[in-house]
C-alpha positions as CSV (number, residue, x, y, z in Angstrom):
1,X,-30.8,-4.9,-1.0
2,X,-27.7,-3.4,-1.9
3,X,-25.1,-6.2,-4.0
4,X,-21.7,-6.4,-2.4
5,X,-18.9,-5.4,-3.9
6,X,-16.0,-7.8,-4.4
7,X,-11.9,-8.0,-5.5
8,X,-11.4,-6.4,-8.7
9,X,-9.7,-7.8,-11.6
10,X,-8.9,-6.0,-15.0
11,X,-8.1,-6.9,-18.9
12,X,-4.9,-5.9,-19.2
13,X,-4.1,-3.4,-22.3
14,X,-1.1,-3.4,-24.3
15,X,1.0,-0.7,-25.1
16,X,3.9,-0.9,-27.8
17,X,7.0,1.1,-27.3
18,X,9.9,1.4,-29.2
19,X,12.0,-0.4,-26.8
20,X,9.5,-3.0,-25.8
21,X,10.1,-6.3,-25.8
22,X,8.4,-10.3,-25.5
23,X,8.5,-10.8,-21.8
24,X,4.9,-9.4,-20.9
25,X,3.8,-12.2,-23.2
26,X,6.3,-14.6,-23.0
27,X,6.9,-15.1,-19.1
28,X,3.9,-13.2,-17.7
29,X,1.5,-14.9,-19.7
30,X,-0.6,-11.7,-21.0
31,X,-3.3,-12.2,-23.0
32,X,-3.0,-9.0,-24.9
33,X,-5.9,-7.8,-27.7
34,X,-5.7,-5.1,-30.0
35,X,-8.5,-3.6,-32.7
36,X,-7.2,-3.9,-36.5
37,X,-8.5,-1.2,-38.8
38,X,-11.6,-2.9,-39.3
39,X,-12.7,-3.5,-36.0
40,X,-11.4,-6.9,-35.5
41,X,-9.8,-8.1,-32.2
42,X,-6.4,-9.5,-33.0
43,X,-4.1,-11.1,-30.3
44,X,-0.6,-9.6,-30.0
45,X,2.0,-12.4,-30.0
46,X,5.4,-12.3,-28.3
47,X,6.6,-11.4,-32.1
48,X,5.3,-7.7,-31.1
49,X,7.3,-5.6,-28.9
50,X,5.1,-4.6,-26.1
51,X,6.8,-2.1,-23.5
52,X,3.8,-1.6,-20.8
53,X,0.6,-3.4,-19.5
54,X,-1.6,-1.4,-18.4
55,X,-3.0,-2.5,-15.5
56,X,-5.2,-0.3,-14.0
57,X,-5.7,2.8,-15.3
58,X,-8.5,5.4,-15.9
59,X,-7.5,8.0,-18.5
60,X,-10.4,8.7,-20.7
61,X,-8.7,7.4,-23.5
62,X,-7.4,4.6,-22.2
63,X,-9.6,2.9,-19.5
64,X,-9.2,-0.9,-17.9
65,X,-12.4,-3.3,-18.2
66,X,-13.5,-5.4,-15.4
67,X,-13.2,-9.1,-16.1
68,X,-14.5,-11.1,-13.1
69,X,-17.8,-11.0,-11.6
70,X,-20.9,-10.0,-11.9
71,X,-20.0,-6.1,-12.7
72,X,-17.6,-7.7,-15.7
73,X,-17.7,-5.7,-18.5
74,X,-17.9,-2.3,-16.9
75,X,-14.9,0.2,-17.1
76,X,-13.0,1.4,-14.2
77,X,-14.7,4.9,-15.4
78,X,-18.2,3.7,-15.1
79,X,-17.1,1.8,-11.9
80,X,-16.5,5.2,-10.4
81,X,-19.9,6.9,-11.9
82,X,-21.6,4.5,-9.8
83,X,-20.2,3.6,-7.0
84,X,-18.1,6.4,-6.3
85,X,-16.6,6.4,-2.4
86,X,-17.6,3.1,-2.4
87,X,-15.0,2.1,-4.8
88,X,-11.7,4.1,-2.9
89,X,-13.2,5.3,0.5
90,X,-14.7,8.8,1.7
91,X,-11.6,10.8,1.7
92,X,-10.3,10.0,-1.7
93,X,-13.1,10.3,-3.2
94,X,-13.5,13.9,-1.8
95,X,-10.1,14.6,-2.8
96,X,-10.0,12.9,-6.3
97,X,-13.3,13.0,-7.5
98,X,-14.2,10.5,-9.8
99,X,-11.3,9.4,-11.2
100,X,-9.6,6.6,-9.7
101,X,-6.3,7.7,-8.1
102,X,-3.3,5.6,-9.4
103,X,-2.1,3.9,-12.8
104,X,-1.0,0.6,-12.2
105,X,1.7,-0.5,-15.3
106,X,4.5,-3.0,-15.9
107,X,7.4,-2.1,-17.7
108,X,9.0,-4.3,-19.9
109,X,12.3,-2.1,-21.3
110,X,14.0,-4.2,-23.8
111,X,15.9,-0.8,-25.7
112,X,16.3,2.6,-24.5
113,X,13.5,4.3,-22.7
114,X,13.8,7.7,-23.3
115,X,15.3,10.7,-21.3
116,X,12.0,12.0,-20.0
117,X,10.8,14.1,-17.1
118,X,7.2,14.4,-15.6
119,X,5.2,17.8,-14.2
120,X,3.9,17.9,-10.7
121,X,1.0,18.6,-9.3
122,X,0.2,22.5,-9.2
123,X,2.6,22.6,-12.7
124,X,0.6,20.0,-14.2
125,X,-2.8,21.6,-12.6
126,X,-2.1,25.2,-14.0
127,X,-1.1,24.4,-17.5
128,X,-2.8,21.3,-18.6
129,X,-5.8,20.6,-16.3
130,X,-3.9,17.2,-15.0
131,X,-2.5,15.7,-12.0
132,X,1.3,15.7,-12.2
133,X,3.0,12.4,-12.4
134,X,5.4,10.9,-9.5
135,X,6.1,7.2,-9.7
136,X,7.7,4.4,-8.3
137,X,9.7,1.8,-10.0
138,X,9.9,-1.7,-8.5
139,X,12.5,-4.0,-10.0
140,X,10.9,-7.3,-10.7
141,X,14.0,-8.5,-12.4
142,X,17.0,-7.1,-13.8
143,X,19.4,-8.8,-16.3
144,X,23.5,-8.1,-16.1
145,X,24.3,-4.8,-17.6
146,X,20.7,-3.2,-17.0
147,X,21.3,0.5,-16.4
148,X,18.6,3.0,-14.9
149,X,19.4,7.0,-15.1
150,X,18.0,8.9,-12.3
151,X,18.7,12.1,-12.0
152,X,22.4,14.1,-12.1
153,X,25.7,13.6,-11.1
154,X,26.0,16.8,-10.6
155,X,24.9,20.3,-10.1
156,X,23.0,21.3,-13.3
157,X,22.1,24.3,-14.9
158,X,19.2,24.4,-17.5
159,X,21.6,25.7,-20.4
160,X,24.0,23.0,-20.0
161,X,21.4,20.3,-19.7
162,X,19.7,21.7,-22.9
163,X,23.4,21.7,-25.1
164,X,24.0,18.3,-24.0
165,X,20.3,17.4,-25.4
166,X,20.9,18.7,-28.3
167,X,24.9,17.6,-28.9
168,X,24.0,14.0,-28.1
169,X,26.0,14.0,-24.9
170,X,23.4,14.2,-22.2
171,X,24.3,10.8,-20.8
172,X,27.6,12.0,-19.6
173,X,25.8,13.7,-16.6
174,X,23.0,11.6,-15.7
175,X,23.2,9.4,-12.6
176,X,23.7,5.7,-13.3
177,X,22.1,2.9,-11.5
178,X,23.2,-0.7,-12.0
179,X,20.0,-2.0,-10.4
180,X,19.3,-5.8,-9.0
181,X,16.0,-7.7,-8.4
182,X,14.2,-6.5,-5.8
183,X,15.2,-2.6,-5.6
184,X,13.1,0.1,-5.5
185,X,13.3,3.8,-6.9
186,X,10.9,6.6,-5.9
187,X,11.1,9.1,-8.7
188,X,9.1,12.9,-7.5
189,X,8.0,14.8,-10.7
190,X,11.1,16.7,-11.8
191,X,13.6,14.1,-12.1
192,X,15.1,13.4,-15.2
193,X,14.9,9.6,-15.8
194,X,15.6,6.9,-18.4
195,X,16.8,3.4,-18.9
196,X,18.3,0.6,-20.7
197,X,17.7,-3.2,-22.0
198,X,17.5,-5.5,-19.4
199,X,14.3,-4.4,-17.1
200,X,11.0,-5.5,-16.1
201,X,9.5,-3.3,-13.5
202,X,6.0,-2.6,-11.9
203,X,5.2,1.0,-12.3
204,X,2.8,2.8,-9.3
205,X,2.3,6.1,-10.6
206,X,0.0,8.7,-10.0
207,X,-3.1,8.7,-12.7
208,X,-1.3,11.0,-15.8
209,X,0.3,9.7,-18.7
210,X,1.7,13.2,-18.6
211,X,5.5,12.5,-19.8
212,X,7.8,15.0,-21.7
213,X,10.8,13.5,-23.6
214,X,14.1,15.2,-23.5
215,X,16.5,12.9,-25.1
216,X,15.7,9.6,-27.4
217,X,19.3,8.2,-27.5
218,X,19.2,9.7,-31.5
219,X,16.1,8.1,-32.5
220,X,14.4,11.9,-32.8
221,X,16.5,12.5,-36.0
222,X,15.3,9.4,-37.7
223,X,12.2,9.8,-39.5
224,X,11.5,5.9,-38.8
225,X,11.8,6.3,-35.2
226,X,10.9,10.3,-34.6
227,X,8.8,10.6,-31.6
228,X,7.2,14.2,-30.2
229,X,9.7,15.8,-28.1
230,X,9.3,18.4,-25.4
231,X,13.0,19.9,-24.4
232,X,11.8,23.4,-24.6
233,X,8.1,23.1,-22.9
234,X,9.6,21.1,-20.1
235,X,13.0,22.8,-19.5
236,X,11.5,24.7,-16.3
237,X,10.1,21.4,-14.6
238,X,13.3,19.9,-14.2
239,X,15.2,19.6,-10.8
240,X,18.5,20.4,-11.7
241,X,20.2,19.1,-8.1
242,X,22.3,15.9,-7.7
243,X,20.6,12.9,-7.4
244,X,19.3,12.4,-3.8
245,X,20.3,8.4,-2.6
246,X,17.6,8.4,-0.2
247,X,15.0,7.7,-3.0
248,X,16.9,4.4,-3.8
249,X,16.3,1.3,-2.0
250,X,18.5,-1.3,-2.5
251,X,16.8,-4.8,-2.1
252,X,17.7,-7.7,-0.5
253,X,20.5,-9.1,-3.8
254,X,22.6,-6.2,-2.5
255,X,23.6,-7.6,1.4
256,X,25.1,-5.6,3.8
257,X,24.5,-2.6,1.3
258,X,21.1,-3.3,1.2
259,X,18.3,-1.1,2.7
260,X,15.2,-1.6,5.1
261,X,14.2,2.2,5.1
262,X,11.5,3.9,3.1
263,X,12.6,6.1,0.3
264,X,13.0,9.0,0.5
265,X,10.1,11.8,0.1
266,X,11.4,15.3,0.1
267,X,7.9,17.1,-0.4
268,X,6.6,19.1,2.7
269,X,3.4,19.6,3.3
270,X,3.8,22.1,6.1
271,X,2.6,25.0,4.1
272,X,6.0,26.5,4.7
273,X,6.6,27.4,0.9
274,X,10.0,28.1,1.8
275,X,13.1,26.4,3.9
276,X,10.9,23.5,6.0
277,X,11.4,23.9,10.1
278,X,8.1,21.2,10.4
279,X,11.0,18.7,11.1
280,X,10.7,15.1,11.2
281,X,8.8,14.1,14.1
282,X,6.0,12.0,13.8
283,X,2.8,13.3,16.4
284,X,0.8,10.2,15.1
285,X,0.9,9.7,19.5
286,X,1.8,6.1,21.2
287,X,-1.5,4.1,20.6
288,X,-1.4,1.4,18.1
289,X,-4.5,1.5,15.2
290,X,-2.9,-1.0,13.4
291,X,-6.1,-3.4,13.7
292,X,-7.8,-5.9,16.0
293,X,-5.0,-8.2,15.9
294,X,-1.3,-6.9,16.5
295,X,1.2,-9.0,15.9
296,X,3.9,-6.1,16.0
297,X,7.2,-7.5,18.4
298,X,8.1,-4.9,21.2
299,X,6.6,-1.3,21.3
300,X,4.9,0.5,18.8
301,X,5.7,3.8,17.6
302,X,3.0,3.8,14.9
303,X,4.9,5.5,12.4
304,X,7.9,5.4,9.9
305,X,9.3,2.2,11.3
306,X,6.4,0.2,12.2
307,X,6.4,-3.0,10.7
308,X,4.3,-6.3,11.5
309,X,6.0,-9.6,12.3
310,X,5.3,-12.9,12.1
311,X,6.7,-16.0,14.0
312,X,8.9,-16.3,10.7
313,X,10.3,-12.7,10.2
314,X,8.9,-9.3,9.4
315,X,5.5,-9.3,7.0
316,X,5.7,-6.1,5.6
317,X,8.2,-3.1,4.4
318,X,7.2,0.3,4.0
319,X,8.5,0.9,0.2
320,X,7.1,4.4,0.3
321,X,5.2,6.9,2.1
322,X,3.8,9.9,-0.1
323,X,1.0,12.4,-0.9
324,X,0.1,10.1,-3.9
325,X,0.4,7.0,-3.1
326,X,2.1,4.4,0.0
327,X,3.4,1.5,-1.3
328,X,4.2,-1.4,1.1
329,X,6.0,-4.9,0.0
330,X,4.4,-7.8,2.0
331,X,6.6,-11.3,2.5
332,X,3.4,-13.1,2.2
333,X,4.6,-16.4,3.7
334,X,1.2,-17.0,6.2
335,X,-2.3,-15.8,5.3
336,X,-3.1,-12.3,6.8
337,X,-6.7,-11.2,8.4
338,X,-7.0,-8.0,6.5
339,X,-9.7,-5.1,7.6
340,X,-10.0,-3.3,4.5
341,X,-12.1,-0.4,7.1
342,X,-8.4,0.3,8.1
343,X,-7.4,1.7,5.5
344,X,-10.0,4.2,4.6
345,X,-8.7,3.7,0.9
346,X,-8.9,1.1,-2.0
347,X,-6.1,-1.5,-1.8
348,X,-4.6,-2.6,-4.9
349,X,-2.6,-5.7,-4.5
350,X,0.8,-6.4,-7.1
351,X,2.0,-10.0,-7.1
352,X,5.9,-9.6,-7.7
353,X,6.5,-13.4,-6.9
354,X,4.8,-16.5,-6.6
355,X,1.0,-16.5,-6.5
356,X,-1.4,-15.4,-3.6
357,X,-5.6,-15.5,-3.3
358,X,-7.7,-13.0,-2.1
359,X,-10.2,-15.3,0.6
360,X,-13.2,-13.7,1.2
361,X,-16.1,-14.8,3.9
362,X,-19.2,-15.0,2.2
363,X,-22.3,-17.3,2.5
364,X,-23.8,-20.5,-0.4
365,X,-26.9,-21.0,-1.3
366,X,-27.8,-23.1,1.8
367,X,-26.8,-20.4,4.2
368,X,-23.9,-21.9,5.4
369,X,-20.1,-20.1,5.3
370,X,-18.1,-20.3,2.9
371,X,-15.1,-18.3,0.9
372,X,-15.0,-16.9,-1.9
373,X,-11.8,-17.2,-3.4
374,X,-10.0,-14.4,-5.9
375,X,-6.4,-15.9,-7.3
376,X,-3.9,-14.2,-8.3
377,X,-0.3,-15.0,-9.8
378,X,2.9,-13.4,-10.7
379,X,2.7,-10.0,-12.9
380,X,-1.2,-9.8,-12.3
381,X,-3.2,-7.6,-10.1
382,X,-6.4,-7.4,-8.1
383,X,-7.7,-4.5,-6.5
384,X,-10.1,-3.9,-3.5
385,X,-13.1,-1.8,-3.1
386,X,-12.7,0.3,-0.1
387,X,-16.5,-0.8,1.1
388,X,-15.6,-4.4,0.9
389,X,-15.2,-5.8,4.4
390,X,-12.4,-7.6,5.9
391,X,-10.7,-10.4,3.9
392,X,-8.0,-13.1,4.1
393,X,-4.8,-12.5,2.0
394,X,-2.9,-15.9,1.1
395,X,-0.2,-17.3,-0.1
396,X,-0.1,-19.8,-2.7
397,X,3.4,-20.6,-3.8
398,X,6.2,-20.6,-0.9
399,X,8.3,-17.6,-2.0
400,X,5.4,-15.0,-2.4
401,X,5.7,-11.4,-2.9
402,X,3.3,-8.7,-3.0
403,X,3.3,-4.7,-3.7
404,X,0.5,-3.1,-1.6
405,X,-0.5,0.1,-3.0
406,X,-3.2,2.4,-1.4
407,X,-3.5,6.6,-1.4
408,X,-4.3,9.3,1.2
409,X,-4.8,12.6,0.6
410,X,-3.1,15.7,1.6
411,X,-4.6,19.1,1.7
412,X,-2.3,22.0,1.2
413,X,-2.1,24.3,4.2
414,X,-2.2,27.5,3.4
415,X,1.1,28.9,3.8
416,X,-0.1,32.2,4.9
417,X,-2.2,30.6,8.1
418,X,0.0,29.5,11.5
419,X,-1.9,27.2,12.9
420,X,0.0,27.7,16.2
421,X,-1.5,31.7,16.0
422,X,-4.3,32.3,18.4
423,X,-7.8,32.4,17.7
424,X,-8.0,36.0,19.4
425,X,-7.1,38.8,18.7
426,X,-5.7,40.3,22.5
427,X,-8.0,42.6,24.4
428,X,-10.8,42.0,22.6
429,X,-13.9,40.9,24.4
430,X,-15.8,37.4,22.4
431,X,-18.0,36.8,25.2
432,X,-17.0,33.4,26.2
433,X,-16.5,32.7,23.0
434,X,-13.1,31.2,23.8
435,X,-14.4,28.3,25.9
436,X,-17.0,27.3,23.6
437,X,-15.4,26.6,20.4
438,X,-16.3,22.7,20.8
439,X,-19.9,21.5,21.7
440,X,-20.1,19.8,24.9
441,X,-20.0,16.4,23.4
442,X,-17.6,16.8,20.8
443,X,-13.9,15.9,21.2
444,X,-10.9,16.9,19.5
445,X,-9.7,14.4,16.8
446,X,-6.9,11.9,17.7
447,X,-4.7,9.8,15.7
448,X,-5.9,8.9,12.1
449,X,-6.4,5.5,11.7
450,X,-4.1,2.8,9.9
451,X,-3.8,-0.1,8.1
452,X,-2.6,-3.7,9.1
453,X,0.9,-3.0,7.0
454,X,1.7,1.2,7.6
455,X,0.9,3.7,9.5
456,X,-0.6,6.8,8.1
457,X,-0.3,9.8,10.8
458,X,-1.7,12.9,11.5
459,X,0.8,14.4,8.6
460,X,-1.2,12.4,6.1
461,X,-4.8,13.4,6.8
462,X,-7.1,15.1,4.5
């Protein structure tokens, strides 16, 4: 008989950075071990600057262990060798392969983070055998005077970025964000970013540590502090345009300013290759997949702006809708009946706030019902198999937040192919070829399904 899977958990991993700080072991509570020279395993005490915990990643170099249950031990790698689609659904793992989709980090910037810009996909494919990286930042707290840089204020050319780079004075045209608790940043491959003191922040990027540094604030010209730097191999990846506002989402800290809209995703997946006429209309159609039990208040439109409700306020907000990953924020204030089939993808749950369990219906020794139960507090995460069955997500603290993270893919169209072209050439004769395309019993596809908390339409199937 074949074992069950069950909700993941992983050993975080430490990574020092420059401009790391205590907080990760201080607040968060991270038990962090490291290898001494000998072989030893040494805990890393809040004395250590520690800029990132790794929560889930699968790099080859740098790969999360399971620590809970009966597969504990195992990598996320070795995970994936076995189980494969079991582990992140049918379509991703088709898409993928065997490496698991999405790194998982939290950011704890306590100095300067570098100037740095990532590679996307087909860059990052056709040089360096890698998926590019897009990410998204989620503010999990911000102290006063915390700056992030995204982007330009201006129009840029690649000359003038490169003097400034090199004269120190590259921060005089970067875009400045004063961020608050709660915001949320989607930054595409391309955009120049950085930051300063004052920031812890969960990271959902796509799975490359691929990052080139522009600009380390003057720390390149110390021998002490030197890092690799990448100006010249990364001047052509660079999107040169004004910062776009759409991919800024003000959280609730903000008031009237702030925003209940996804950001903003620019990247067409038409096929168009050129200036996008696809538009922005959603032909996901009227009927609602969202599961066996709706709780969504008035119509639903099954797309951009379907959220669910509960009798105290709206569950869920739609943080993000890419080709890498969706991202959804749950206001987990009731427990939620989850149908992980829904999805068609892992789910990997963040916990921004509070503390939450993972409730899942299983059976003792006698036979009789019973739940297994998977906590989880802030800063930690837990992740679900895509062949697990349905589960009950639930709140343990009364201000509970959680980042929902799962992945679709997109195939390319090929931009040379109209779809809207006929199949025939005109006064040709196929022999009835035209009415027979489909088998008797076989039916055009409909709507792609969707999960509990966001709709993924016919734009996001693979």
């Amino acid at each position: 008989m074949e074992k069950k899977l069950y909700p993941f958990k992983f050993i975080p991993v430490a990574s020092r950075r420059p401009w790391g700080g205590s907080t990760l072991v201080r607040e968060l509570g991270k038990n962090f071990v490291e290898c001494d020279e000998e072989g030893n395993e040494v805990v890393i005490g809040p004395e250590t600057p520690v800029g990132e915990s790794w929560e889930i990643a699968d790099m080859g170099f740098e790969d999360s262990v399971l620590s809970n249950g009966w597969l504990a031990g195992n990598t996320i790698g070795e995970l994936m060798e076995t189980y494969l689609e079991r582990i992140v659904g049918e379509d991703v793992y088709n898409f993928f392969g065997r490496q698991f989709p999405v790194l998982i980090k939290l950011l704890d910037i306590n100095g300067k983070l570098s100037v740095q810009v990532h590679a996307d996909d087909e860059i990052a494919a056709e040089r360096y055998d890698s998926l590019g990286k897009s990410e998204l930042w989620y503010v999990v707290d911000a102290k006063p005077g915390a700056k992030m840089y995204v982007g330009f204020n201006k129009e840029m050319t690649a000359q003038e970025f490169y003097d400034r780079c090199n004269a120190g004075t590259v921060e005089e045209v970067l875009n400045v964000l004063e961020p608050k608790k709660g915001d949320v940043i989607y930054i595409p491959a391309g955009t120049v970013h950085a930051a300063d003191a004052g920031l812890l922040i969960v990271e959902i990027q796509e799975s490359s540590d691929m990052t080139f540094r522009l600009y380390d604030w003057g720390r390149e010209h110390n021998p002490a502090t030197a890092r690799d730097m990448h100006l010249e191999e990364a001047i052509d990846l660079i999107d040169y345009r004004p910062f776009d506002s759409g991919l800024y989402r003000k959280g609730p800290l903000w008031g009237d300013e702030a925003s209940y809209e996804p950001c903003h995703v620019t990247e067409c997946h038409c096929g168009c290759h050129g200036e996008c006429d696809c538009g922005d209309e959603c032909h996901c159609g009227d009927e609602c997949h969202c599961g066996d039990e709706c709780h969504c208040e008035g119509e639903c439109h099954c797309g951009h702006e379907h959220h669910h409700h509960s009798d105290k306020g709206q569950v869920a907000e739609t943080l993000v809708e890419s080709a890498q990953f969706n991202v959804t924020k749950i206001n987990l204030t009731d427990p939620l009946h989850i149908y992980t089939e829904k999805f068609e993808s892992f789910i990997v749950y963040i916990c921004v706030e509070g503390a939450a369990s993972v409730q899942v219906p299983s059976t003792n020794e006698k036979g009789e019902a019973c739940m297994d139960n998977y906590e989880f507090a802030k800063g930690e995460t837990i992740m679900i198999p895509a062949d697990m069955p349905d589960f009950f997500l639930v709140p343990r603290d009364r201000e509970t937040i959680i980042l929902e993270t799962v992945t679709r893919p997109v195939e390319d169209q090929d931009g040379y192919i109209n779809p809207d072209t006929e199949a025939f050439l005109e006064g040709e004769d196929y022999e009835g070829l035209e009415d027979g395309l489909l088998d008797d019993d076989e039916e055009e596809m409909g709507p792609s399904g969707a999960s509990p908390f966001g709709f993924f339409g016919s734009s996001m199937k693979s």
